[in-house]
VEXVO-593632 format. One line per 4 residues: number of its first residue (from 1); for each residue x negated, y negated, z negated of C-alpha. Coordinates in nm, 3 decimals. Layout:
NUM	X/Y/Z ~ ...
***
This chain:
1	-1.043/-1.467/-1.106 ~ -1.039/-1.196/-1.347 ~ -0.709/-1.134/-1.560 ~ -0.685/-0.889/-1.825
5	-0.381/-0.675/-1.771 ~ -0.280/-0.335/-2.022 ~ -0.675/-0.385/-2.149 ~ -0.772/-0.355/-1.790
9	-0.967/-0.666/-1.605 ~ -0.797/-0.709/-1.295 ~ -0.963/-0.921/-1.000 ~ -0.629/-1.139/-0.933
13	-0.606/-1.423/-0.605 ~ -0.315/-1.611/-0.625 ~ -0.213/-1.806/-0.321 ~ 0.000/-2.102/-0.276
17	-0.025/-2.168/-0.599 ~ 0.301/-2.362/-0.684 ~ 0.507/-2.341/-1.022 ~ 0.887/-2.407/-0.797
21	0.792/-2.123/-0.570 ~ 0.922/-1.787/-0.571 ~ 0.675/-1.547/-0.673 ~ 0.547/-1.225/-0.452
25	0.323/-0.946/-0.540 ~ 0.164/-0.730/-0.264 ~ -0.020/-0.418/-0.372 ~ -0.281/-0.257/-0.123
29	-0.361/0.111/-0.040 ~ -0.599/0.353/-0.061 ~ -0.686/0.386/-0.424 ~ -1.070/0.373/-0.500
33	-1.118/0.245/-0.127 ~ -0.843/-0.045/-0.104 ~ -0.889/-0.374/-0.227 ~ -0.710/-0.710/-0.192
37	-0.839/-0.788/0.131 ~ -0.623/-0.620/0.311 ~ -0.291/-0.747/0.136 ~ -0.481/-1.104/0.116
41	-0.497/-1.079/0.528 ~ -0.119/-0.941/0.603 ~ -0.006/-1.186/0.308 ~ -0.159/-1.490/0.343
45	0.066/-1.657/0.579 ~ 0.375/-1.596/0.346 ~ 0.199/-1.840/0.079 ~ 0.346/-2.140/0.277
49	0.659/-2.002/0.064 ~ 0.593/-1.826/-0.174 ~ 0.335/-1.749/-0.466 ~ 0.195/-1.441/-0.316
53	-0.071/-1.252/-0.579 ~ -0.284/-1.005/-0.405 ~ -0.513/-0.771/-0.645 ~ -0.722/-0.538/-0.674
57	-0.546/-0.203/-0.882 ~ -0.710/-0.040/-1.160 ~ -1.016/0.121/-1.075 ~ -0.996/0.020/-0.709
61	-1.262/-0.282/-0.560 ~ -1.378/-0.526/-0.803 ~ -1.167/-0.473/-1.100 ~ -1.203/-0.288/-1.422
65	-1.183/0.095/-1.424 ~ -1.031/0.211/-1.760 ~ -0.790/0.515/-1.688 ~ -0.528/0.655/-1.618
69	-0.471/0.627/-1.296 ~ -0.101/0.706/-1.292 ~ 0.148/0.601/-1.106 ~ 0.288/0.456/-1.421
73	0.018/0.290/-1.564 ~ -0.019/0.090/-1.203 ~ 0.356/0.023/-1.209 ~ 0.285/-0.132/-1.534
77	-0.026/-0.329/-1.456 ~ 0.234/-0.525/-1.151 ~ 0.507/-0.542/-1.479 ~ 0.199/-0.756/-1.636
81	0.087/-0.936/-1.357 ~ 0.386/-1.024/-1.334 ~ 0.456/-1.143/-1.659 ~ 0.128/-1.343/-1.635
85	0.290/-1.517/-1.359 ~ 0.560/-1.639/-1.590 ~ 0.788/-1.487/-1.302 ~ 1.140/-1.353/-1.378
89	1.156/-1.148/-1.071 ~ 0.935/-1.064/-0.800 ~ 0.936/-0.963/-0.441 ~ 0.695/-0.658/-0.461
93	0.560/-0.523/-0.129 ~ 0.303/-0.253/-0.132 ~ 0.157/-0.057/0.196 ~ 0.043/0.338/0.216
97	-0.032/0.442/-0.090 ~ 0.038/0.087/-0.222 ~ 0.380/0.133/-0.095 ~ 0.384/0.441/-0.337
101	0.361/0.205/-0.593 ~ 0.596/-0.090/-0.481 ~ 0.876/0.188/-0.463 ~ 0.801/0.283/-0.805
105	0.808/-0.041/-0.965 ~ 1.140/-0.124/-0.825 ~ 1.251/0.221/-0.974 ~ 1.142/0.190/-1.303
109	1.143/-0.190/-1.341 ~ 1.510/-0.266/-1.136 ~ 1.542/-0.637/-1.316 ~ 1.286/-0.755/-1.191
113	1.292/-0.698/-0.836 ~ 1.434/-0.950/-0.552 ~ 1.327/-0.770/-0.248 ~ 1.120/-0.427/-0.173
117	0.885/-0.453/0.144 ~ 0.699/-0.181/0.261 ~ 0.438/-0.070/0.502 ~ 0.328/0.276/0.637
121	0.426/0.477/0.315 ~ 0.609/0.788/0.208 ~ 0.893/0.923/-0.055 ~ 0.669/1.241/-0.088
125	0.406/1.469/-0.017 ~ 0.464/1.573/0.267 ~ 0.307/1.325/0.488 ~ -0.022/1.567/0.385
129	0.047/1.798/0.566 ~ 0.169/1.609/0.894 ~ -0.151/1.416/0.838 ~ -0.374/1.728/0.858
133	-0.203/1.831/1.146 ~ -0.217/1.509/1.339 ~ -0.574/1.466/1.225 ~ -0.732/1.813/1.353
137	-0.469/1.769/1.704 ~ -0.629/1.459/1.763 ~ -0.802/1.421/2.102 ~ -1.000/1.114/1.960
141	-1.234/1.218/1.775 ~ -1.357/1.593/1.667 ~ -1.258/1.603/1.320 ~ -1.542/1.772/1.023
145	-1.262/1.948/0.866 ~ -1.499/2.082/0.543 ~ -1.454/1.625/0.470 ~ -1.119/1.597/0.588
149	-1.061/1.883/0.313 ~ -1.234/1.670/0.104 ~ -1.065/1.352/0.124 ~ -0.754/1.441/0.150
153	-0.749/1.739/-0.165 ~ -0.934/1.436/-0.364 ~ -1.252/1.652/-0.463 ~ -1.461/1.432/-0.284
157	-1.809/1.411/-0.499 ~ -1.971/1.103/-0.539 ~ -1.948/0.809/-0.377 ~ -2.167/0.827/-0.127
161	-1.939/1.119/-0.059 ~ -1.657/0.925/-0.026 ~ -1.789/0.704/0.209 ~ -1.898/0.963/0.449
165	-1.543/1.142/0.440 ~ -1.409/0.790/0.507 ~ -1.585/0.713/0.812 ~ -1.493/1.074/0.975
169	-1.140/0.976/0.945 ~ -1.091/0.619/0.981 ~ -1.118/0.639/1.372 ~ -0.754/0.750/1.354
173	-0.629/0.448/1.244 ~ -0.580/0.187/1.451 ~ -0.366/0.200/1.772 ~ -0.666/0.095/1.993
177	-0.982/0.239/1.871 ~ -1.280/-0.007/1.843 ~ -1.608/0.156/1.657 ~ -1.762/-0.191/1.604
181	-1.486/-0.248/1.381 ~ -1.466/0.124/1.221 ~ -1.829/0.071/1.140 ~ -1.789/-0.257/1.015
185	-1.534/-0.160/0.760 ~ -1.708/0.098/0.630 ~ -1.953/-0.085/0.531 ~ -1.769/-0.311/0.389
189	-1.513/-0.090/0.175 ~ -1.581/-0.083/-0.180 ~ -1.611/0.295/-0.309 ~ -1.439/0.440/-0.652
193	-1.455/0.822/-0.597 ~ -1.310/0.907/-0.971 ~ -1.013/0.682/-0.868 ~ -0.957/0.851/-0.514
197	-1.005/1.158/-0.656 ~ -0.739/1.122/-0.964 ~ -0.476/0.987/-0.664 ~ -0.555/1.266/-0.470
201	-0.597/1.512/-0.659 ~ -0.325/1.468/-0.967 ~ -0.087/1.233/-0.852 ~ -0.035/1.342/-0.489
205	0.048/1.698/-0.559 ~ 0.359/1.661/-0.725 ~ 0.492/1.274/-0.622 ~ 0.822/1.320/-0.473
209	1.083/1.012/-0.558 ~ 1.324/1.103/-0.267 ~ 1.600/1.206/-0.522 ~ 1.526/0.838/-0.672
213	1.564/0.654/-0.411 ~ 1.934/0.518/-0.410 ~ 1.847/0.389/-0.735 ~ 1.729/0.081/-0.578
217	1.975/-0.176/-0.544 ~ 1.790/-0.449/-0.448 ~ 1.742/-0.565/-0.005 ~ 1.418/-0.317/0.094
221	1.246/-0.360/0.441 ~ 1.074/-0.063/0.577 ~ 0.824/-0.100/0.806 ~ 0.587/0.156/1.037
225	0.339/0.154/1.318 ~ 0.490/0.398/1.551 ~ 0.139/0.585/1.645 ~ 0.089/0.609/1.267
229	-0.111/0.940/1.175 ~ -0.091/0.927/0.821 ~ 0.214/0.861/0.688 ~ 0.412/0.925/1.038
233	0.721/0.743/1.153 ~ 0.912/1.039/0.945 ~ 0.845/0.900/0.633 ~ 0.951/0.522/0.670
237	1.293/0.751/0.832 ~ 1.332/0.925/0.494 ~ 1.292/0.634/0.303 ~ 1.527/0.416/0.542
241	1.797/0.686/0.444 ~ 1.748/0.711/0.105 ~ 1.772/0.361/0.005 ~ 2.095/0.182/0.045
245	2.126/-0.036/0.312 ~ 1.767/0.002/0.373 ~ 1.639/-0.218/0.676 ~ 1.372/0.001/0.921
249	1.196/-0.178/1.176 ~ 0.906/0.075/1.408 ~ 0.600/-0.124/1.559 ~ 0.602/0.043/1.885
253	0.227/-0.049/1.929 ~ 0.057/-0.012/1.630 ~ -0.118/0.278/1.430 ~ -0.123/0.246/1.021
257	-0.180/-0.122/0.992 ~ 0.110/-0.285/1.175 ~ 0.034/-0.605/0.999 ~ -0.291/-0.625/1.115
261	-0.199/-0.513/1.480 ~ 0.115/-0.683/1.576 ~ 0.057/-0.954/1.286 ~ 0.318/-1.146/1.480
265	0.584/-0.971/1.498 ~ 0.539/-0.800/1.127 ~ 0.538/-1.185/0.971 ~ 0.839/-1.305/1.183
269	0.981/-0.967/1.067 ~ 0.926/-1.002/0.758 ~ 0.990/-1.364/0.734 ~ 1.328/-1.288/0.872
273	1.401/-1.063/0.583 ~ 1.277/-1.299/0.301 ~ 1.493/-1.588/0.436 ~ 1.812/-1.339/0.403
277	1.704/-1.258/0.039 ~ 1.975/-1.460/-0.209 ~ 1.807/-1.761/-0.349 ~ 1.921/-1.720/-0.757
281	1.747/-1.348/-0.672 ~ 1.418/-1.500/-0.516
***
């Protein structure tokens, strides 16, 4: 269904649809390449619980692309979703650059979080640069550095553009590397270059929330694939440390998408953590 959200049309799924059920919100990644598949396929399981709303952010797969894309104004658009819910407080969840976003809504919206799960993410910047390196050491695949450049700086040019810069790098991935399935979901990501490139370009250059991070007083539950290129097993440290009484838990085989790869263990993980959450908060 489409919601409109800030005078943005948001494509909204809401699973387990029940009024006496705690609500969830799970934001995906990738900005301008994500969409709510991915969340609706980690996620899904959880609705036997909860209300779990998967999305698709402003400017990013099927929904409406009015700017900006700020962190801010995609905080916001989960502060209406959830309102549109009719939900007091959430449990907001967010993976890779989605986990970007889940750390800044329970930063600038405290009140209304229950619990803070993430996936794969980073406090900072400077996964970028550990990415690049990991990227160009990898023995893989032989990396076109001119469209890793590209993708990663967020000056990618078109969409078509975008696509191609996305297929050199999604090889390094997944833990096990399977090109039926690389090929398969590039064909079947939805492109938004302007999006990518405003995340990339504007917003990644200068997000660092490390000094903000014991702000968050409510139970997070950090979560990383240990062979994780991208936003390396570093990051999820950093966060772990920052935020107080932070829970960390390393997939020891899994790349960027432990809850795709060890789908088991993530949802009894995370299952595990929900259950401990205090029920007035959920």
């Amino acid at each position: 269904m489409f919601v409109e959200i800030n005078g943005n049309r948001l494509n909204v799924e809401v699973l387990g649809d029940a009024p006496d059920r705690p609500t969830m919100i799970v934001h995906h990644g990738a900005p301008g390449l994500g969409s709510l598949a991915e969340p609706r396929a980690a996620f899904a399981p959880f609705a036997d619980a909860y209300r779990v709303i998967v999305f698709d952010a402003r400017g990013s797969g099927a929904s409406e692309g009015n700017p900006p894309f700020t962190h801010e104004q995609w905080a916001a658009d989960v502060d209406g979703l959830r309102a549109w819910a009719g939900a007091e407080k959430i449990v907001m969840a967010g993976g890779s650059y989605g986990g970007f976003i889940a750390m800044e809504y329970a930063l600038r919206y405290p009140d209304r979080v229950a619990g803070l799960v993430l996936r794969d993410t980073a406090a900072d910047n400077v996964n970028q640069e550990l990415a690049l390196r990991n990227a160009l050491a990898s023995s893989r695949v032989e990396i076109d550095r001119a469209k890793l450049d590209r993708i990663m700086s967020g000056t990618v040019r078109d969409d078509a553009d975008l696509k191609d810069c996305w297929a050199e790098i999604l090889p390094l991935y997944d833990h096990d590397l399977d090109w039926a399935k690389v090929r398969q979901r590039v064909e079947n990501t939805p492109y938004r270059y302007a999006t990518h490139n405003f995340a990339f370009a504007v917003n990644q250059p200068n997000y660092d929330i490390k000094p903000l991070l014991p702000r968050i007083g409510c139970p997070t539950l950090v979560t990383v694939g240990r062979h994780d290129w991208i936003t390396p097993v570093v990051c999820s440290e950093t966060i772990a440390s920052l935020v107080p009484d932070a829970r960390l838990v390393v997939f020891e085989h899994s790349g960027h998408s432990p809850q795709l790869e060890e789908a088991e263990r993530f949802q009894s993980v995370v299952r595990a953590f929900l259950a401990e959450l205090p029920t007035t908060a959920a």
